[in-house]
Backbone as XML, in Angstrom:
<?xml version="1.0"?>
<chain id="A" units="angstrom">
  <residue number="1" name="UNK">
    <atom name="N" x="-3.598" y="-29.288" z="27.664"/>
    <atom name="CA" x="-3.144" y="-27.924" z="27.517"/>
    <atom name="C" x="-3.839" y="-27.292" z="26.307"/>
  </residue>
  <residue number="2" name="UNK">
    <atom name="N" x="-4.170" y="-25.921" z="26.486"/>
    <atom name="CA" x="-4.715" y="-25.300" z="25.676"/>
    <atom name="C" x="-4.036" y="-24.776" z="24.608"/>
  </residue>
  <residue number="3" name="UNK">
    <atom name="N" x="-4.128" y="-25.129" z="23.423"/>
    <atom name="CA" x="-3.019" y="-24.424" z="22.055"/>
    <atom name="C" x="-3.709" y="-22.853" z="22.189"/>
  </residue>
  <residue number="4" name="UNK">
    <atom name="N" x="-2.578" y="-21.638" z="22.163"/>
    <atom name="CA" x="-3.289" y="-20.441" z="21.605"/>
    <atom name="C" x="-2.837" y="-20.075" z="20.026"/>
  </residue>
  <residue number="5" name="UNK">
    <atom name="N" x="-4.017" y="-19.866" z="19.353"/>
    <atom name="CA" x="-3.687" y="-19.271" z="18.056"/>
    <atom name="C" x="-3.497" y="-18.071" z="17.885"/>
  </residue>
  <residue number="6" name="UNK">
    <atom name="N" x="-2.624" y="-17.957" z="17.496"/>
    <atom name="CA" x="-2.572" y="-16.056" z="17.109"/>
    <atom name="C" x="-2.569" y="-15.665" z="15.909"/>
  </residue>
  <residue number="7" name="UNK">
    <atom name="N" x="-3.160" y="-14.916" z="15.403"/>
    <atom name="CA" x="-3.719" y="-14.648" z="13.840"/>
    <atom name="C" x="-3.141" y="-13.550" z="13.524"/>
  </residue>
  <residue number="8" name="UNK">
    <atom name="N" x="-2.858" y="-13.556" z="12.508"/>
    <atom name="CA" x="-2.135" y="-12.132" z="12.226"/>
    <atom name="C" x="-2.745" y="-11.004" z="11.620"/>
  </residue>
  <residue number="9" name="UNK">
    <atom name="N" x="-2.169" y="-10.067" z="11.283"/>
    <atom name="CA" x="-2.840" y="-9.012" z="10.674"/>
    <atom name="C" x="-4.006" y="-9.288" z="9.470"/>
  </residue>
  <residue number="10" name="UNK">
    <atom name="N" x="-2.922" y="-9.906" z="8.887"/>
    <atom name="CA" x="-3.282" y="-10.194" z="7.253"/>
    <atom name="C" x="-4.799" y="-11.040" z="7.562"/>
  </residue>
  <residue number="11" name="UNK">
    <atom name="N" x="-4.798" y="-12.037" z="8.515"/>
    <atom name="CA" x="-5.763" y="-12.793" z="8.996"/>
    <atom name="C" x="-6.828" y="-12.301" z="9.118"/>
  </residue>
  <residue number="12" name="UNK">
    <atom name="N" x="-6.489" y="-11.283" z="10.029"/>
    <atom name="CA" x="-7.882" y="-10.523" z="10.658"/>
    <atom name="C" x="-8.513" y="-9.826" z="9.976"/>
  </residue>
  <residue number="13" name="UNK">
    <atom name="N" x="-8.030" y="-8.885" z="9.246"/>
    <atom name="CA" x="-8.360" y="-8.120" z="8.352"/>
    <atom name="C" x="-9.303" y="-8.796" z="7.406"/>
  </residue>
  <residue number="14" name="UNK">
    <atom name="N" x="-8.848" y="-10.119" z="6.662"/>
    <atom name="CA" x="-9.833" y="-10.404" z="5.844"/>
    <atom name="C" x="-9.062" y="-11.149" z="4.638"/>
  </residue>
  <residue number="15" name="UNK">
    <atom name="N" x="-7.520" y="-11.107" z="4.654"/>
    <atom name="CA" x="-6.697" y="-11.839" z="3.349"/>
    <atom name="C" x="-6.666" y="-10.592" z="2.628"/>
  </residue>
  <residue number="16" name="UNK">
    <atom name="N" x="-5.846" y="-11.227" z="1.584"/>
    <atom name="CA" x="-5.973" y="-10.966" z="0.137"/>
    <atom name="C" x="-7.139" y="-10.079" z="-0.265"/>
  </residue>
  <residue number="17" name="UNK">
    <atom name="N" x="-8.636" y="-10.608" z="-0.508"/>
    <atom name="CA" x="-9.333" y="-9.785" z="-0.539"/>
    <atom name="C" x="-9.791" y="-8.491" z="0.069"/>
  </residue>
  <residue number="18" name="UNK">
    <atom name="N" x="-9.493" y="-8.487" z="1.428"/>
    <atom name="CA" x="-9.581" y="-7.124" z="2.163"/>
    <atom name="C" x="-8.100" y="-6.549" z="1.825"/>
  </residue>
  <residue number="19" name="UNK">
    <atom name="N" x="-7.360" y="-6.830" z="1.160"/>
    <atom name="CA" x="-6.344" y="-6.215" z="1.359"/>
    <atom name="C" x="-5.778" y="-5.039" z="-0.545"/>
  </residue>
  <residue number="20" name="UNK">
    <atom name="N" x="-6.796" y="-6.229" z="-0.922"/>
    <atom name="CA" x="-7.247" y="-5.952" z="-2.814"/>
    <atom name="C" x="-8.270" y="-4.381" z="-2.341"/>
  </residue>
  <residue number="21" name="UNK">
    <atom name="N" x="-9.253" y="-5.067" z="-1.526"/>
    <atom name="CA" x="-10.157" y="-3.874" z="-1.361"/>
    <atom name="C" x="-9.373" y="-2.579" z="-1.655"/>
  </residue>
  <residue number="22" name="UNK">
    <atom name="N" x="-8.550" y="-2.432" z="0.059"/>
    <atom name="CA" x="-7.933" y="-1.496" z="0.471"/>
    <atom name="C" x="-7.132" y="-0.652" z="-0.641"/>
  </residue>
  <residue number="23" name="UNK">
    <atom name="N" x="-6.155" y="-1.937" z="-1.306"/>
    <atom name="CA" x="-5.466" y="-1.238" z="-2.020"/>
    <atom name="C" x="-5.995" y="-0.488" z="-3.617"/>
  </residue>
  <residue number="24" name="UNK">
    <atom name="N" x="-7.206" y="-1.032" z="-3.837"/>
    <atom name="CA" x="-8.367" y="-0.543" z="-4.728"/>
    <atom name="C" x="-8.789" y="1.102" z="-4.656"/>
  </residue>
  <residue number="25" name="UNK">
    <atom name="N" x="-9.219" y="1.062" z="-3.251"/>
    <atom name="CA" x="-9.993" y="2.785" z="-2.703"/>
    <atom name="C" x="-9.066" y="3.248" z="-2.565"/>
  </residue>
  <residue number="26" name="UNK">
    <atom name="N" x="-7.771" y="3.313" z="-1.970"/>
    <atom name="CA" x="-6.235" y="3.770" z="-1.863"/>
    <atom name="C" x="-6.448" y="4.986" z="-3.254"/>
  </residue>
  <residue number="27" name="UNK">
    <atom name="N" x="-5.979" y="4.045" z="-4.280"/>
    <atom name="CA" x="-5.495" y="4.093" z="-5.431"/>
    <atom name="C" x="-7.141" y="4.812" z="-6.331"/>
  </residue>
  <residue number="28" name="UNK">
    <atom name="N" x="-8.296" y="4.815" z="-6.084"/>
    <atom name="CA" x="-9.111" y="5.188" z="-6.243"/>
    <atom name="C" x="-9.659" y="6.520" z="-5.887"/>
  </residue>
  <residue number="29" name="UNK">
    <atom name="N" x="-9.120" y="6.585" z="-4.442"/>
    <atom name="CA" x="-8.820" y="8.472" z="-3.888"/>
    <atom name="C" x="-7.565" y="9.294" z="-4.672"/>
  </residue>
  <residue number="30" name="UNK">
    <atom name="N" x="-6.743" y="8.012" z="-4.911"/>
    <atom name="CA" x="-5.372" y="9.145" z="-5.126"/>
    <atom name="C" x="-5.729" y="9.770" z="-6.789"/>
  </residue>
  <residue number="31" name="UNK">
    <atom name="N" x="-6.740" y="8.613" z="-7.450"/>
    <atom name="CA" x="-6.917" y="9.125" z="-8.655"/>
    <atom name="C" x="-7.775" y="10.662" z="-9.075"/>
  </residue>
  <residue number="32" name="UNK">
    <atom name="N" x="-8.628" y="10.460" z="-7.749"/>
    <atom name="CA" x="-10.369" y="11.570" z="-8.025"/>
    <atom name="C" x="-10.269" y="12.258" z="-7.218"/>
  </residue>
  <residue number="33" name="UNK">
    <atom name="N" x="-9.437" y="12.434" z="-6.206"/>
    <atom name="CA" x="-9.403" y="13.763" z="-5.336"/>
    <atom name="C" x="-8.241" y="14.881" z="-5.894"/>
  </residue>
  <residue number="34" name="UNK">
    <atom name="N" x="-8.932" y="16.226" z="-5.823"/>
    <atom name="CA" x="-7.850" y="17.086" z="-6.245"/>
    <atom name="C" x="-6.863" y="17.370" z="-5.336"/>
  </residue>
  <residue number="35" name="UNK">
    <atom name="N" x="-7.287" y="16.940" z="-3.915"/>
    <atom name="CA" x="-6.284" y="17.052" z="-2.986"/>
    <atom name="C" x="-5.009" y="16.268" z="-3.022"/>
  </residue>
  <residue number="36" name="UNK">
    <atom name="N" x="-5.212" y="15.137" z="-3.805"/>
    <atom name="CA" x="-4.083" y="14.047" z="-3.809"/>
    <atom name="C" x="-3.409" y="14.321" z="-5.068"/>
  </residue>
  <residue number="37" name="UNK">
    <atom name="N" x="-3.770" y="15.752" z="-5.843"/>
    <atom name="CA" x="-2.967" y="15.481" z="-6.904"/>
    <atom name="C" x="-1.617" y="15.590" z="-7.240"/>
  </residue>
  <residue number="38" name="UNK">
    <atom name="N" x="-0.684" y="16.189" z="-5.962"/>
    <atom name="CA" x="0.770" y="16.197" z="-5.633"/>
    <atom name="C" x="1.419" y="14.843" z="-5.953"/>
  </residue>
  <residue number="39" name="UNK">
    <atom name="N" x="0.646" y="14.031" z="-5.412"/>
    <atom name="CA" x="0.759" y="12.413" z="-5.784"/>
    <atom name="C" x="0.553" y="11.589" z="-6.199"/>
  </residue>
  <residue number="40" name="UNK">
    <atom name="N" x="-0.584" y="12.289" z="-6.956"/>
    <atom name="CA" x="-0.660" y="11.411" z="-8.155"/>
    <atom name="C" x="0.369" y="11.620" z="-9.655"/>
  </residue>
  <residue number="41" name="UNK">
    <atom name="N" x="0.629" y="12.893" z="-9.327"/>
    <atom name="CA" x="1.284" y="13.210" z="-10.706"/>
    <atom name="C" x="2.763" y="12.834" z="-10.296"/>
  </residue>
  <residue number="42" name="UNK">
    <atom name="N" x="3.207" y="12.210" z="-9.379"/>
    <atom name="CA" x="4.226" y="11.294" z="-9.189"/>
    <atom name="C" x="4.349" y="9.624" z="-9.760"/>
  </residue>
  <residue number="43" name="UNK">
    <atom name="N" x="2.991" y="9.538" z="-10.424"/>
    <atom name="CA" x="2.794" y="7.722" z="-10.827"/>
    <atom name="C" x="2.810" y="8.522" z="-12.193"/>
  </residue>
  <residue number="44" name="UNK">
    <atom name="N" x="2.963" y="7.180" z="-12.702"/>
    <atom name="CA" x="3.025" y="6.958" z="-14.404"/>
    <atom name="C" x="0.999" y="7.170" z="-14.650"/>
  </residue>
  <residue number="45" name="UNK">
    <atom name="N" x="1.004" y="7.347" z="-15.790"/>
    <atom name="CA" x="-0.448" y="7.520" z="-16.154"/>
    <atom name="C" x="-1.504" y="6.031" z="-15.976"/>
  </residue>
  <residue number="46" name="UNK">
    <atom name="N" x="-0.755" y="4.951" z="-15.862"/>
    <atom name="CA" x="-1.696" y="3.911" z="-15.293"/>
    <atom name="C" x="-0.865" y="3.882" z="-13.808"/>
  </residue>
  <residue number="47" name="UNK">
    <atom name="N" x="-1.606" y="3.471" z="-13.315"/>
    <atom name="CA" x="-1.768" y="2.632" z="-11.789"/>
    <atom name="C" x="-1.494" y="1.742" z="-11.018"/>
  </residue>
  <residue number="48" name="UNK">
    <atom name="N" x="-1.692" y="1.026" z="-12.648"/>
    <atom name="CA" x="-1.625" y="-0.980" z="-12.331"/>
    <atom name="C" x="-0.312" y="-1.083" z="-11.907"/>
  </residue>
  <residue number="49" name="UNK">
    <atom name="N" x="0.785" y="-0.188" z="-12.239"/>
    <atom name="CA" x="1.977" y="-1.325" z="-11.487"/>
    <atom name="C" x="2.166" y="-1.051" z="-9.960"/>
  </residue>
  <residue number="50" name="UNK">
    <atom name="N" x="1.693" y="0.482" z="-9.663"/>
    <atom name="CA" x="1.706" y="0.605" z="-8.337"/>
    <atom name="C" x="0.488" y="-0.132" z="-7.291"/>
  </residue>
  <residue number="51" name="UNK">
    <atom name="N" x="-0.587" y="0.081" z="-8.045"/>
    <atom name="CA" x="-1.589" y="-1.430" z="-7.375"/>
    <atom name="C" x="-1.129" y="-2.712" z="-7.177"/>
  </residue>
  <residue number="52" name="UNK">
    <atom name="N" x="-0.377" y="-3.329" z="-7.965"/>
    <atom name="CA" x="0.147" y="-4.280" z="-7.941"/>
    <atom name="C" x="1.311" y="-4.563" z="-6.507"/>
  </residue>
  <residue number="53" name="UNK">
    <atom name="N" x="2.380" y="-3.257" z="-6.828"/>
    <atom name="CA" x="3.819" y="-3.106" z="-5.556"/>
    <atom name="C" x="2.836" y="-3.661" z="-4.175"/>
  </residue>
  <residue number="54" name="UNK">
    <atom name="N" x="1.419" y="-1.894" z="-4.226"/>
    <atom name="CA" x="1.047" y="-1.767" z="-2.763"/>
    <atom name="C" x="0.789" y="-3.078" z="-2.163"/>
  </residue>
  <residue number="55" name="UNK">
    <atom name="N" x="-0.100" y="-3.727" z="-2.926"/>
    <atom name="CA" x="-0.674" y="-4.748" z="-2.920"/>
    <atom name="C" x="0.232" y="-6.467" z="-2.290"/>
  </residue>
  <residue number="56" name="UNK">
    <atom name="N" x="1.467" y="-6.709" z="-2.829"/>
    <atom name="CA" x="2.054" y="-7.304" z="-2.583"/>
    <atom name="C" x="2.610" y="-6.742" z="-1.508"/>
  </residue>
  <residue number="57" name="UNK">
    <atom name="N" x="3.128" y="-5.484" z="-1.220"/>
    <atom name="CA" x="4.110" y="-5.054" z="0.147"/>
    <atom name="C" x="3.024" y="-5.282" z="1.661"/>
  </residue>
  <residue number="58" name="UNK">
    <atom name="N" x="1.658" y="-4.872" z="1.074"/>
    <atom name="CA" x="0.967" y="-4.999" z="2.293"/>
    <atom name="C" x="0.657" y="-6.688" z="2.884"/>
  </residue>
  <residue number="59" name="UNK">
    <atom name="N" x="0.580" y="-6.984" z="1.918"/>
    <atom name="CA" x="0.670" y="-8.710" z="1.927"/>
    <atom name="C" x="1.566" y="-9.502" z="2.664"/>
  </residue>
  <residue number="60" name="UNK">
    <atom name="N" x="2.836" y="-9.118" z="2.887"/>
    <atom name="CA" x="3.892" y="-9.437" z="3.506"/>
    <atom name="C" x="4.228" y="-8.613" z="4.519"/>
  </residue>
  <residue number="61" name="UNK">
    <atom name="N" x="3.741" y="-7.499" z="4.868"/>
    <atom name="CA" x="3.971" y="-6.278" z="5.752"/>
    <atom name="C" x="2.867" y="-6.975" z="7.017"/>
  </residue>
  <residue number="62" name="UNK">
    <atom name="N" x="1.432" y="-6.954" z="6.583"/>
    <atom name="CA" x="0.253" y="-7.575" z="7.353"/>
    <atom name="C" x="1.028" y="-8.799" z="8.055"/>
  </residue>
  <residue number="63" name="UNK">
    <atom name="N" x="1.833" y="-9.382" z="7.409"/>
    <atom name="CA" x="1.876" y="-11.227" z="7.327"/>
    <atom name="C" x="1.144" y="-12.415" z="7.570"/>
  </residue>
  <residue number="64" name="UNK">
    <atom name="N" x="1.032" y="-11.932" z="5.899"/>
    <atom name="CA" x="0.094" y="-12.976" z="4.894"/>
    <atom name="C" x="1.344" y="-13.226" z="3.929"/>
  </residue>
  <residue number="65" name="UNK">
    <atom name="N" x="1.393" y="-13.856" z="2.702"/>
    <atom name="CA" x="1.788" y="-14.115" z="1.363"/>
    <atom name="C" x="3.380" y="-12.993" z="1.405"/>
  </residue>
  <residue number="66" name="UNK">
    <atom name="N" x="4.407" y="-12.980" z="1.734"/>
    <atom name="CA" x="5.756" y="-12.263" z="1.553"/>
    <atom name="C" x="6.048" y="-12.425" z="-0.219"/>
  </residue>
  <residue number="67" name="UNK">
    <atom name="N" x="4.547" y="-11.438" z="-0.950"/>
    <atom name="CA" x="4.844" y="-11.806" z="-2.436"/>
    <atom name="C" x="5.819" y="-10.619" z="-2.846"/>
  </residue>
  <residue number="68" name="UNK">
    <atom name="N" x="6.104" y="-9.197" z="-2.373"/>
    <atom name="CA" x="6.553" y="-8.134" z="-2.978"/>
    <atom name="C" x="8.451" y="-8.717" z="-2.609"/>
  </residue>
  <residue number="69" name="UNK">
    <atom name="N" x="8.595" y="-9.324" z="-1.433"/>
    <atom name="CA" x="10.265" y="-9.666" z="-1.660"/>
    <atom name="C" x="10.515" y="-10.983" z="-2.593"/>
  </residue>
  <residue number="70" name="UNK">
    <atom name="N" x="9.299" y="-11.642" z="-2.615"/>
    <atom name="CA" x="9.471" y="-12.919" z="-3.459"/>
    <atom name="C" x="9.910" y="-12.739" z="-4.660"/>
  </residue>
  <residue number="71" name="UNK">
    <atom name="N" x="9.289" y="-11.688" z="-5.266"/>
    <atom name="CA" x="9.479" y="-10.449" z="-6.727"/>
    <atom name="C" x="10.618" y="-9.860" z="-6.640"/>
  </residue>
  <residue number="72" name="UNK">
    <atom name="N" x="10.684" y="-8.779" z="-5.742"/>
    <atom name="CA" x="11.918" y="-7.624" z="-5.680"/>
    <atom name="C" x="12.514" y="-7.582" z="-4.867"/>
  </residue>
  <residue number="73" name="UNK">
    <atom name="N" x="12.930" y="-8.400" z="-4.055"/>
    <atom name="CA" x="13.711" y="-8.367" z="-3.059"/>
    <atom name="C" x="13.284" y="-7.374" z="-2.087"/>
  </residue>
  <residue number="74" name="UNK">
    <atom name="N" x="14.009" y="-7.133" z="-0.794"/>
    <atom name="CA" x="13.684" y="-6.113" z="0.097"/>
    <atom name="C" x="13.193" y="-5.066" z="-0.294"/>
  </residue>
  <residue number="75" name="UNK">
    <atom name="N" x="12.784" y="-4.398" z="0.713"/>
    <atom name="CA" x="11.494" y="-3.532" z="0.345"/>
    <atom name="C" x="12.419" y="-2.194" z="-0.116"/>
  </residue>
  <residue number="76" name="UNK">
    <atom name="N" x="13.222" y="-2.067" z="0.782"/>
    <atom name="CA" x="14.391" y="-0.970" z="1.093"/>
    <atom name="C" x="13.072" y="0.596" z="0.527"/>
  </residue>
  <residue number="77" name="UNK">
    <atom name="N" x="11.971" y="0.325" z="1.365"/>
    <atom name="CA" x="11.565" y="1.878" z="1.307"/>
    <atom name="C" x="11.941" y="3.021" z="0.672"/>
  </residue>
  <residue number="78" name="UNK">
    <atom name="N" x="12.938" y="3.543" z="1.617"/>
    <atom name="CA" x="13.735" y="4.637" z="1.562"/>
    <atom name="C" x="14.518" y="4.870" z="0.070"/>
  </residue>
  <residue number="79" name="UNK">
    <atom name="N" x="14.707" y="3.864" z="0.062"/>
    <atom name="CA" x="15.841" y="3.968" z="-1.391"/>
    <atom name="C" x="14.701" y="3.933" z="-2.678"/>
  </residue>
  <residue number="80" name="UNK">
    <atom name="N" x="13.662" y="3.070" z="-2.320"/>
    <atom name="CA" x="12.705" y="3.154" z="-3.705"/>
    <atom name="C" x="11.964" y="4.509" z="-3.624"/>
  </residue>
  <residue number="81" name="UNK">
    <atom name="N" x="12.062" y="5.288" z="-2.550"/>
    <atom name="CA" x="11.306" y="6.675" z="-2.879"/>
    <atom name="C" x="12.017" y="7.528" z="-2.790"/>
  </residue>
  <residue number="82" name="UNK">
    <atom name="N" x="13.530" y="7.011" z="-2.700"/>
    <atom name="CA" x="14.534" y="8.956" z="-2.762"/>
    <atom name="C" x="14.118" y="9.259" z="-4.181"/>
  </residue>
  <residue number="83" name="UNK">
    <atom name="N" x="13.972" y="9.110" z="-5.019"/>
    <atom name="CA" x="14.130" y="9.970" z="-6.138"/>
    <atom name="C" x="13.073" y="11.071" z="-6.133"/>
  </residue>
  <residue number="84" name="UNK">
    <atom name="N" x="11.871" y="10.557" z="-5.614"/>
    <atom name="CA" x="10.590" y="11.656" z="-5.467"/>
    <atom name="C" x="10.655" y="12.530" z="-3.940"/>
  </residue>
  <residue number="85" name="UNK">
    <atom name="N" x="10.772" y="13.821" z="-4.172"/>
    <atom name="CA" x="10.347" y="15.387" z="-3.484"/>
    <atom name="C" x="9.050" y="14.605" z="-2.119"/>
  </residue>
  <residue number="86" name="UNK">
    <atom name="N" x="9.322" y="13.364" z="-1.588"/>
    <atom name="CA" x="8.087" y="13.434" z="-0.428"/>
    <atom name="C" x="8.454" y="14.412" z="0.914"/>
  </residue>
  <residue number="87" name="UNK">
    <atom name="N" x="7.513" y="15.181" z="0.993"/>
    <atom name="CA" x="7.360" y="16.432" z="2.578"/>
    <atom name="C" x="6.520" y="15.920" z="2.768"/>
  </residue>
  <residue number="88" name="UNK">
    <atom name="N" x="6.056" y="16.782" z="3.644"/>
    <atom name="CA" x="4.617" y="17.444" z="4.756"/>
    <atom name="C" x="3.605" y="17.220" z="3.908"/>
  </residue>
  <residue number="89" name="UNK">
    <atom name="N" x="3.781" y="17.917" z="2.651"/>
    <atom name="CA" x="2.288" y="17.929" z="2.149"/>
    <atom name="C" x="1.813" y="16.583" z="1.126"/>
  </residue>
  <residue number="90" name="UNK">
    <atom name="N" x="2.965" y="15.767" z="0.946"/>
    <atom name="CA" x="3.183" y="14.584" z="0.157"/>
    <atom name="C" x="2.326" y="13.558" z="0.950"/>
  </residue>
  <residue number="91" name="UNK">
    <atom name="N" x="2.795" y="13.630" z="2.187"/>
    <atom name="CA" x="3.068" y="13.064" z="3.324"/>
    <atom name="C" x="0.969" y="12.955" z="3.644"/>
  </residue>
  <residue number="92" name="UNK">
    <atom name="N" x="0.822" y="14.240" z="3.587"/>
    <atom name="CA" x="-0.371" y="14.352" z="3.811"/>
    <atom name="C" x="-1.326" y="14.134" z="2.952"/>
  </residue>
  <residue number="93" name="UNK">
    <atom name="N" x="-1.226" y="14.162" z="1.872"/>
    <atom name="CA" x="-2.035" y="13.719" z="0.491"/>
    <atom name="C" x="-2.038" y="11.890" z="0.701"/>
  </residue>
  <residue number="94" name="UNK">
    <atom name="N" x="-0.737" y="11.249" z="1.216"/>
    <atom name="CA" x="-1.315" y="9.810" z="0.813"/>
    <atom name="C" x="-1.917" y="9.513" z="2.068"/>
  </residue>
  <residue number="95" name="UNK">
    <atom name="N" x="-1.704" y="9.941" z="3.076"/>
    <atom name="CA" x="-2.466" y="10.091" z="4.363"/>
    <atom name="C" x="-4.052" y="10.110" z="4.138"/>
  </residue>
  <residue number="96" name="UNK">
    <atom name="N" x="-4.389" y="10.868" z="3.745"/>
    <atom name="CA" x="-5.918" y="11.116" z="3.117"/>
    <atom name="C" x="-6.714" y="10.179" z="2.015"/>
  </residue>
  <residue number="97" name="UNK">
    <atom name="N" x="-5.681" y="10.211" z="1.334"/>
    <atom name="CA" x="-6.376" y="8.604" z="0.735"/>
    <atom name="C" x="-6.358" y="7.205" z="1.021"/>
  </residue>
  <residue number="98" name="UNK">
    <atom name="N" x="-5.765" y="7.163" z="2.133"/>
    <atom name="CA" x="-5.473" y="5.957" z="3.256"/>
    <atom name="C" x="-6.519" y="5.952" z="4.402"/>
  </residue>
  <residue number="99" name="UNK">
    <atom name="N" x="-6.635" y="7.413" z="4.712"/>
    <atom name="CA" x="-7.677" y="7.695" z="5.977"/>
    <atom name="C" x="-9.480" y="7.463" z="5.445"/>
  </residue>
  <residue number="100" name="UNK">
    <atom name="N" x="-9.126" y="7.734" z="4.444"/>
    <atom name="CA" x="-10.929" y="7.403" z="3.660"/>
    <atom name="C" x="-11.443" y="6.025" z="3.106"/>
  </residue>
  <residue number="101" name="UNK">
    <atom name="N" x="-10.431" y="5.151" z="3.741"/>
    <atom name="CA" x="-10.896" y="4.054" z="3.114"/>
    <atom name="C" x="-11.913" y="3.544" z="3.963"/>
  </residue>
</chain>
């Protein structure tokens, strides 16, 4: 009998390193485009801790490494971004620095 492997996101993509990439140019548009600046001026003046979150959530989201609940427990989305005003145009700014990678 034939074993099938099934690979996952995180797999295919490339690991960790494609996933460092990603979250690199992400965070690299949101810094240098004036279009993203709705959202950027929602982060603290460094980066690194939100490079760090994306980085781990996609890690465990892909499924690869479940490092961001290993850290903080559930992701609970919703509740870690009520405090920030995200719409349409929020919505669309991280869209754009996601779409250019």
């Amino acid at each position: 009998m034939t074993e099938i492997i099934q690979k996952t996101p995180y797999e295919l993509i490339g690991g960790e390193a494609a996933i460092q990439g990603l979250v690199d140019r992400f965070y690299f548009f949101m810094d240098t485009l004036p279009e993203a600046d709705g959202i950027r001026k929602m982060h603290t003046a460094s980066l690194s801790g939100a490079r760090s979150k994306l980085f781990k959530f996609l890690s465990g989201w892909l499924g690869g490494p479940d490092l961001f609940v290993q850290e903080y427990g559930h992701p609970r989305l919703r509740q870690r971004h009520f405090p920030f005003a995200i719409g349409v145009a929020e919505r669309d700014q991280w869209m754009l620095c996601m779409i250019k990678l």
